[in-house]
N, C-alpha and C positions, 0 to 999 in steps of 0.2 A: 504494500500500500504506500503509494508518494502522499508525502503531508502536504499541507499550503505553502511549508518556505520550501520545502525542497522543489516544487515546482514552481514558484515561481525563482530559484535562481537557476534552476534551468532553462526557464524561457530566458532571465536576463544576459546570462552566460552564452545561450545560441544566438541569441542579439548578437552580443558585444563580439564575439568569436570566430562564432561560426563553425563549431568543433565538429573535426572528422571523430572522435571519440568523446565523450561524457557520461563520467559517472558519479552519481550522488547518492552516496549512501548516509542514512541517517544511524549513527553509532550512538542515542540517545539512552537507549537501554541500556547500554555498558556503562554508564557513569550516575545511573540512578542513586541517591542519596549522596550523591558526590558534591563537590564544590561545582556551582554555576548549574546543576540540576536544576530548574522550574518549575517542572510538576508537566512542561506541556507536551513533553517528547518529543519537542522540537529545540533540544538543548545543543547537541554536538551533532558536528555531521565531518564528512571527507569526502572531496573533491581530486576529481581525478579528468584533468581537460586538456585533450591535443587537438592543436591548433598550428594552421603554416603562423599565424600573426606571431606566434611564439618563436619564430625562425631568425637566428642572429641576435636573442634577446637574451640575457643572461637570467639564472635563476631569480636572483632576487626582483629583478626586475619584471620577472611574470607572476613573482606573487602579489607584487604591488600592483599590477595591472588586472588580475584579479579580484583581489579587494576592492581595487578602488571600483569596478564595476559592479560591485555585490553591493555598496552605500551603506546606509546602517543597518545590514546584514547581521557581517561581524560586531562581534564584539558589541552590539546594542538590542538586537530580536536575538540572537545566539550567543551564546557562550564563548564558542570553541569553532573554527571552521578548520579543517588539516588540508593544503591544498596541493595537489603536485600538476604541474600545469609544462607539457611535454610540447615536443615541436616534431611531426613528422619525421625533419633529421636527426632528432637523438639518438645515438646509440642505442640496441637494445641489449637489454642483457643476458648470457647465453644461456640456451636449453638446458 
């Protein structure tokens, strides 16, 4: 079942993107009575977005462009967001 914010940062992310792969998984139940837990199980999630826009851009710099297209996503409706945000030419890593 996709919640409200996980779909809508999916619609924001295929906006902003355009991604040949996305994945949003919501890891809320794993940090139940944790710090930053809500109650709404929409506390923690992990992002996982390949994109060419991400090509010649360095990590830090696609997390930042990440966030900054999620707004008060992070860290103000969510807790927690883990994101890893890949470019077509990255290496992959072996079988």
């Amino acid at each position: 079942m996709t919640t409200p914010i996980a779909q809508e940062m999916r619609q924001i992310l295929e906006d902003a993107f355009a991604p040949s792969r996305l994945e949003i998984v919501n890891d809320s139940a794993n940090h139940q009575g944790h710090a930053g837990d809500d109650g709404t199980g929409e506390s923690h999630f992990s992002i996982l977005v390949e994109s060419d826009a991400f090509s010649g851009v360095s990590r830090l710099q696609r997390q930042r462009q990440v966030i900054a297209a999620l707004g008060d996503i992070p860290g103000q409706r969510v807790h927690a967001v883990a994101i890893k945000a890949l470019s077509p030419d990255d290496p992959r890593p072996a079988a």
